[in-house]
PLY file of the C-alpha trace (Angstrom):
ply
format ascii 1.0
element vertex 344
property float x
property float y
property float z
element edge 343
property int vertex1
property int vertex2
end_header
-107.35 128.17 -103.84
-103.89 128.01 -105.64
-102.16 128.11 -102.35
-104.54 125.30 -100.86
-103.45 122.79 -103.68
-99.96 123.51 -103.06
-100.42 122.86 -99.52
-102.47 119.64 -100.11
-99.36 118.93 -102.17
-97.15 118.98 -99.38
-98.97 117.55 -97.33
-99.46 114.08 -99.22
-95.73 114.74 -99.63
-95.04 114.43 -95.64
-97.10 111.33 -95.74
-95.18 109.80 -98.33
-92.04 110.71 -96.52
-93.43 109.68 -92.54
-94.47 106.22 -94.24
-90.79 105.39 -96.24
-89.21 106.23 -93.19
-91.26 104.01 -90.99
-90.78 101.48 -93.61
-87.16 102.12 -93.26
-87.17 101.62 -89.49
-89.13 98.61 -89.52
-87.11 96.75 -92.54
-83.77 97.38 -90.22
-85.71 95.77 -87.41
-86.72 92.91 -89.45
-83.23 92.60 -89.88
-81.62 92.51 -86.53
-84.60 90.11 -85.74
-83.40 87.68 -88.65
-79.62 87.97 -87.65
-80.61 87.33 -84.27
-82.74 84.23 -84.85
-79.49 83.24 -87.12
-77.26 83.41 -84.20
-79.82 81.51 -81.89
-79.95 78.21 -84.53
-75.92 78.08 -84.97
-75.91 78.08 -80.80
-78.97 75.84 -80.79
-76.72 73.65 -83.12
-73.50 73.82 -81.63
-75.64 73.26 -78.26
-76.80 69.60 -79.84
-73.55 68.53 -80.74
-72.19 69.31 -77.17
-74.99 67.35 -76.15
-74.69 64.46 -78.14
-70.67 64.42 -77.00
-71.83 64.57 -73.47
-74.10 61.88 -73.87
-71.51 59.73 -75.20
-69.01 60.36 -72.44
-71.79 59.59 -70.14
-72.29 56.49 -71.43
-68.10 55.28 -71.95
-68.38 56.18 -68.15
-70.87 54.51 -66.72
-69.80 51.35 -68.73
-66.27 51.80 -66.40
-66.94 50.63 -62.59
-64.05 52.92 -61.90
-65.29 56.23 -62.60
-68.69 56.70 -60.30
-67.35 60.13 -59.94
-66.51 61.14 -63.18
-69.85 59.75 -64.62
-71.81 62.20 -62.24
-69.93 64.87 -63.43
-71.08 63.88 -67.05
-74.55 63.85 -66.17
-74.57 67.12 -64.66
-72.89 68.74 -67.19
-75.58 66.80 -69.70
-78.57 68.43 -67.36
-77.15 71.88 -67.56
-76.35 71.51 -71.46
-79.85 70.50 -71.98
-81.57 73.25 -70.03
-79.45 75.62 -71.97
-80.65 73.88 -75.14
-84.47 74.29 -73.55
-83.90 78.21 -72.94
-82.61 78.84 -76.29
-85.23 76.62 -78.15
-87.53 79.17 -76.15
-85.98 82.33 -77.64
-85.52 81.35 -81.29
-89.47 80.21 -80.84
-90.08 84.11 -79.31
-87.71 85.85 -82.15
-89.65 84.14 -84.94
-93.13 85.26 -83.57
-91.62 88.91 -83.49
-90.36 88.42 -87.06
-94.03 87.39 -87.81
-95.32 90.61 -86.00
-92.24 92.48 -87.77
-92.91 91.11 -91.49
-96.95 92.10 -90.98
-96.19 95.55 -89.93
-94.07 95.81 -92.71
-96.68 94.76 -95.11
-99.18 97.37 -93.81
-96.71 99.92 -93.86
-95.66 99.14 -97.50
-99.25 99.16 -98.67
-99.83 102.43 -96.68
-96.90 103.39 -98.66
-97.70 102.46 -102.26
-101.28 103.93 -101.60
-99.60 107.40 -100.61
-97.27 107.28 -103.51
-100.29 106.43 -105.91
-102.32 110.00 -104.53
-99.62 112.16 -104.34
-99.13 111.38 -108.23
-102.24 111.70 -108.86
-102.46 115.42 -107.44
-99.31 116.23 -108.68
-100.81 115.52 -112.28
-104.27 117.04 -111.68
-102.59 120.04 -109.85
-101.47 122.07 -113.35
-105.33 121.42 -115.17
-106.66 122.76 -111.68
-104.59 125.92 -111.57
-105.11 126.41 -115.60
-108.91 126.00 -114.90
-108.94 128.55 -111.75
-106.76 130.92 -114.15
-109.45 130.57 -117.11
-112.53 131.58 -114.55
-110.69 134.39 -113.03
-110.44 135.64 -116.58
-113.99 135.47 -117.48
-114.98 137.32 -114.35
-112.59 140.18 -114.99
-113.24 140.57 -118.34
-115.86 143.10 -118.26
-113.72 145.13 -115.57
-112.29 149.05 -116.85
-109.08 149.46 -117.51
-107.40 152.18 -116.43
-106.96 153.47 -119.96
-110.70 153.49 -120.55
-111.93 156.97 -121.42
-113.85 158.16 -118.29
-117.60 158.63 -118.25
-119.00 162.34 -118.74
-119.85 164.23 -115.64
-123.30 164.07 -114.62
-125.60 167.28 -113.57
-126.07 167.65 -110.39
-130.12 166.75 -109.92
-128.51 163.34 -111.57
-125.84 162.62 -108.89
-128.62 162.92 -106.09
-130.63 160.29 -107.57
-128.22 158.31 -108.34
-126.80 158.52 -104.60
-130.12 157.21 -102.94
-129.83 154.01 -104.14
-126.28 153.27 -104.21
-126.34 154.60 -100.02
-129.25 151.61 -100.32
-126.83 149.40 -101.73
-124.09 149.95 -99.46
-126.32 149.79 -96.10
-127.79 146.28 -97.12
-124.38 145.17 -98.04
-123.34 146.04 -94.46
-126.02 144.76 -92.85
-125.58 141.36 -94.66
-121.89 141.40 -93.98
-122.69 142.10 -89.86
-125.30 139.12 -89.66
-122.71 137.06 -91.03
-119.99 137.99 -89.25
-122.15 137.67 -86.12
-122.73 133.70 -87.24
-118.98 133.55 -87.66
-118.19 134.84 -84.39
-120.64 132.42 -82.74
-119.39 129.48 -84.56
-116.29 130.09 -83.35
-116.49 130.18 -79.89
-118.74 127.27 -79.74
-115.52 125.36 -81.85
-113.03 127.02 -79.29
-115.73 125.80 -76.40
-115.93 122.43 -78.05
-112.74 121.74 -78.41
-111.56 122.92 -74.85
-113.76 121.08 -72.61
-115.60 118.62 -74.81
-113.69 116.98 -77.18
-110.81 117.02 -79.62
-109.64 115.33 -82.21
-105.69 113.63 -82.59
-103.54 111.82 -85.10
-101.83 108.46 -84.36
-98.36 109.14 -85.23
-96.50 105.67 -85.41
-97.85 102.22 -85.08
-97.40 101.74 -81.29
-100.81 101.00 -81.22
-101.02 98.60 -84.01
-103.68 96.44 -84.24
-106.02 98.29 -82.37
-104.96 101.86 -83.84
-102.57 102.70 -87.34
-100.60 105.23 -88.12
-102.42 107.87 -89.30
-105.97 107.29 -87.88
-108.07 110.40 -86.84
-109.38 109.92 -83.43
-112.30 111.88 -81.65
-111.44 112.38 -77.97
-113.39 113.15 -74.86
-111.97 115.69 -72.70
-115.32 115.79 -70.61
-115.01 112.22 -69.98
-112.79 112.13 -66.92
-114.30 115.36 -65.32
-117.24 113.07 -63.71
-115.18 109.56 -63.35
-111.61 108.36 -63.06
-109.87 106.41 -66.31
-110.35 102.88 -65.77
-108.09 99.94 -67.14
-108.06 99.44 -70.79
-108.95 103.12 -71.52
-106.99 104.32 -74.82
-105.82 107.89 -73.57
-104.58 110.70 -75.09
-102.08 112.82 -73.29
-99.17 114.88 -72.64
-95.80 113.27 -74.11
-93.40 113.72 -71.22
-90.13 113.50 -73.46
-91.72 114.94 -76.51
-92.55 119.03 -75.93
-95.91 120.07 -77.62
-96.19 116.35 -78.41
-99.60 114.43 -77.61
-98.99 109.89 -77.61
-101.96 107.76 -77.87
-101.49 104.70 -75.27
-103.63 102.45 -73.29
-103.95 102.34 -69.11
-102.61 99.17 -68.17
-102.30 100.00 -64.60
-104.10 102.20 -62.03
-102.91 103.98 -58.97
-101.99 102.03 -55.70
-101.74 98.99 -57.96
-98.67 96.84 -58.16
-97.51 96.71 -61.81
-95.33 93.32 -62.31
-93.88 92.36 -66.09
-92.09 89.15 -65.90
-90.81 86.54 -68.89
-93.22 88.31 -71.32
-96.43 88.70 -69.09
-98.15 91.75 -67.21
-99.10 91.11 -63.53
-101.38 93.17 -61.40
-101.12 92.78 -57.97
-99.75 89.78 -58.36
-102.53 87.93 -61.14
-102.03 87.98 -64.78
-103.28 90.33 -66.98
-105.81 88.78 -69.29
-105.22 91.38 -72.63
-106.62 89.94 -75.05
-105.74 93.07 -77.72
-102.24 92.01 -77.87
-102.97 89.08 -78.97
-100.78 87.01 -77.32
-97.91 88.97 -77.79
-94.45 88.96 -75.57
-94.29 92.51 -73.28
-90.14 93.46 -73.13
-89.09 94.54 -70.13
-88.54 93.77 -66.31
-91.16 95.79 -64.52
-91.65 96.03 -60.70
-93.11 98.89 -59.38
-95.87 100.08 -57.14
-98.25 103.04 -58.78
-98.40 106.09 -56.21
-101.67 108.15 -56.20
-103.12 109.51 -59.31
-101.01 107.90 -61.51
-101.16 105.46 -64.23
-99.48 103.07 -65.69
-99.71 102.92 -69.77
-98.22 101.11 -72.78
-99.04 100.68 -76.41
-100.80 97.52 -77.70
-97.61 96.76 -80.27
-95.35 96.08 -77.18
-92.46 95.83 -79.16
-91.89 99.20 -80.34
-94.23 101.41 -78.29
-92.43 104.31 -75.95
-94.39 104.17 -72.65
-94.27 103.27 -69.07
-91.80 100.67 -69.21
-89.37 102.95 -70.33
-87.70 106.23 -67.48
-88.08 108.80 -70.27
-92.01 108.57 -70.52
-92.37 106.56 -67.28
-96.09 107.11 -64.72
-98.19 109.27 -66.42
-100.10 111.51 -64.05
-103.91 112.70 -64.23
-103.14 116.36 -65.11
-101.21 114.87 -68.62
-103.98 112.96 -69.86
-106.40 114.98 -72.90
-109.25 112.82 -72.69
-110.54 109.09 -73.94
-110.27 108.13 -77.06
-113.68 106.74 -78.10
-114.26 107.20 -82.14
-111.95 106.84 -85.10
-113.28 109.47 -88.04
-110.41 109.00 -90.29
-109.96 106.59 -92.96
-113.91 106.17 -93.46
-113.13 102.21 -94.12
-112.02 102.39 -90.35
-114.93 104.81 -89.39
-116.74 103.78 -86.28
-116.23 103.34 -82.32
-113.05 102.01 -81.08
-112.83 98.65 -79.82
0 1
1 2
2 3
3 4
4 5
5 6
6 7
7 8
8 9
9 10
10 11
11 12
12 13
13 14
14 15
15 16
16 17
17 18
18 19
19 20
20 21
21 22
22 23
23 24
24 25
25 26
26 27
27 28
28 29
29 30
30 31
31 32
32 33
33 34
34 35
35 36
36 37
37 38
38 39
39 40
40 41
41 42
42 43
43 44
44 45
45 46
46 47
47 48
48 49
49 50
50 51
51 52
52 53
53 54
54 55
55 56
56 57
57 58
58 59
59 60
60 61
61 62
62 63
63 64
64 65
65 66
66 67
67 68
68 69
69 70
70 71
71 72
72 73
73 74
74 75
75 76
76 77
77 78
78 79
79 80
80 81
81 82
82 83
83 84
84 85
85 86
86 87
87 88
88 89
89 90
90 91
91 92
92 93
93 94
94 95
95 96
96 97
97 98
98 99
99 100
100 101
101 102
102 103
103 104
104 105
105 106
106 107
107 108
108 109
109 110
110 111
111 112
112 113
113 114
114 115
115 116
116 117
117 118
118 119
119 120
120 121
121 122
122 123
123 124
124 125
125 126
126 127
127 128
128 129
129 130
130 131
131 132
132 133
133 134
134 135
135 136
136 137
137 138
138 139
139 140
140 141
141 142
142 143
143 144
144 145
145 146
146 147
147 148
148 149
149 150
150 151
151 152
152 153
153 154
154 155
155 156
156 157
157 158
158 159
159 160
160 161
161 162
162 163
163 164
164 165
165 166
166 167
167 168
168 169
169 170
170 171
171 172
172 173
173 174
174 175
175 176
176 177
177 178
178 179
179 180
180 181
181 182
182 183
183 184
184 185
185 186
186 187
187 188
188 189
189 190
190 191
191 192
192 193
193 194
194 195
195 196
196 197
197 198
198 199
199 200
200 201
201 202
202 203
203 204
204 205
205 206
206 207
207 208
208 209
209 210
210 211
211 212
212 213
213 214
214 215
215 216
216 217
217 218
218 219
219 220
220 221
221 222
222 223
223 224
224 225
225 226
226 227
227 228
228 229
229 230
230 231
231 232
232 233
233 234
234 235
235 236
236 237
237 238
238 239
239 240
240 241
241 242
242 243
243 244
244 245
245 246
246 247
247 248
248 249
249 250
250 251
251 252
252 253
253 254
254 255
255 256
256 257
257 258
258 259
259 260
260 261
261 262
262 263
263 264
264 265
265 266
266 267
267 268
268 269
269 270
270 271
271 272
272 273
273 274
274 275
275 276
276 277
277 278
278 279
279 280
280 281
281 282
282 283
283 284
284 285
285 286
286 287
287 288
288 289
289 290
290 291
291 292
292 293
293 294
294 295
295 296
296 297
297 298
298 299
299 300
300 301
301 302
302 303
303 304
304 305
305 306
306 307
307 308
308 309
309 310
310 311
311 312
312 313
313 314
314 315
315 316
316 317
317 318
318 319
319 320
320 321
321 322
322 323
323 324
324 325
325 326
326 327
327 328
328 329
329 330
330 331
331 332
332 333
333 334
334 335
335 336
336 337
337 338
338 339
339 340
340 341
341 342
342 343
């Protein structure tokens, strides 16, 4: 029991630890985010002025019969100055929803964080009275036990030993037969569990937010391994399966694309075969990267709902995940019970 609170212990400890340094890693994002929404409204500024000089040139020029050429030249430098000015407004617009995403994450995290903190204390001040009171009822049960200094018991007579056998070779063969029913109950139990958890289902821990909204670090997830052995993962299926750059490593993703389909991420939006994806649990949210790619047979392609930071498809170190990698479908969420229910 002693050993079980110390490992509880660490445990909590790990948490607290996984959560600062997420907190860490998301902080320093916030930060290039900032910096780079800094740098977009000093070029955004130095873009106006350029604009406003243009415009006046344009105007000394046009005002001159002389210089036809030299006021075309104006405009189209004006044009090209003002689509620049377009693009950028764009980007600072895109940078400050990610520093909304980024500042929300952080909040979770921190509140994850504090609430981690907050327990481990907690069992680190209830862990001495729990060991004193484990030490104080292991004394009362021992207390009546002989010490090895006790004066031995007189020898019996024989006639006395006999009867006194019967019943003690009682004892012991209802003692064994009570131990061998319940180690035949153990047995059973587990190899139903090691059944169960082979080819039925399983259960996984998120590790990271690359699934935030849907899924949060830390959630305990029921999947079904006996799902895809009577029908093929479908689109919008939250998988579990093999990490191919992680060894012994599970990630927790969703199927955005299925095999033979045309996979197509362009300016921030997913495209299969060519119409737009409608996801509607990213809320909104811009997809990084420059995706083109048709999906051979039996593979898939996957990403995590928090586009931002997730490690999946996009990306050659995880890249198409094939049917032999994926566990199972992800269907309940058992862990924390204010969460507790069927995934959305």
């Amino acid at each position: 029991m002693s050993l079980a609170l110390d490992a509880a212990v660490k445990a909590r400890k790990s948490e607290e630890e996984a959560l600062y340094a997420a907190l860490t890693r998301a902080e320093t994002l916030l930060e290039r985010q900032q910096e780079s929404a800094r740098s977009l409204e000093e070029e955004i500024v130095s873009l106006n002025q350029q604009v406003e000089t243009i415009r006046h040139n344009f105007t000394s020029a046009a005002d001159s019969p002389v210089t036809v050429n030299s006021s075309s030249s104006e405009a189209k430098t004006l044009l090209s100055t003002l689509e620049k000015t377009y693009k950028k407004h764009n980007q600072l617009k895109s940078c400050r929803e990610k520093i909304t995403e980024s500042q929300a994450n952080i909040d979770y995290i921190r509140s994850r964080y504090n609430t981690a903190s907050e327990r481990l204390k907690a069992l680190e001040e209830q862990l001495p009275l729990v060991k004193e009171r484990l030490d104080s009822t292991r004394e009362y049960f021992t207390a009546g036990a002989p010490q090895p200094d006790e004066e031995a018991p007189q020898e019996e007579t024989a006639p006395a030993r006999v009867k006194a056998a019967r019943p003690a070779a009682q004892a012991r063969g209802r003692i064994a037969a009570t131990i061998w029913s319940y180690a035949k109950i153990i047995l059973v139990a587990i190899l139903l569990a090691f059944v169960v958890r082979v080819y039925v289902f399983d259960i996984t821990r998120v590790d990271g937010l690359s699934m935030y909204p849907t899924l949060n670090d830390h959630d305990d997830l029921i999947h079904l391994k006996i799902t895809y052995l009577f029908s093929e993962p479908q689109r919008g299926d939250i998988v579990v399966f093999d990490a191919p750059d992680a060894v012994g490593k599970d990630y927790v993703k969703r199927i955005i694309g299925l095999p033979n389909e045309q996979v197509t991420i362009e300016r921030g939006q997913v495209y299969i075969n060519g119409k737009r994806l409608n996801e509607s649990y990213v809320d909104g949210a811009y997809t990084v990267g420059d995706i083109n790619t048709v999906l051979p047979d039996g593979f898939y392609f996957v990403m995590g709902d928090n586009r931002e930071i997730s490690r999946d498809s996009r990306y050659d170190e995880v890249g198409l995940i094939s049917i032999d990698r994926i566990h199972g479908k992800a269907v309940f969420r058992v862990f924390p019970f204010n969460d507790f229910g069927v995934i959305e």
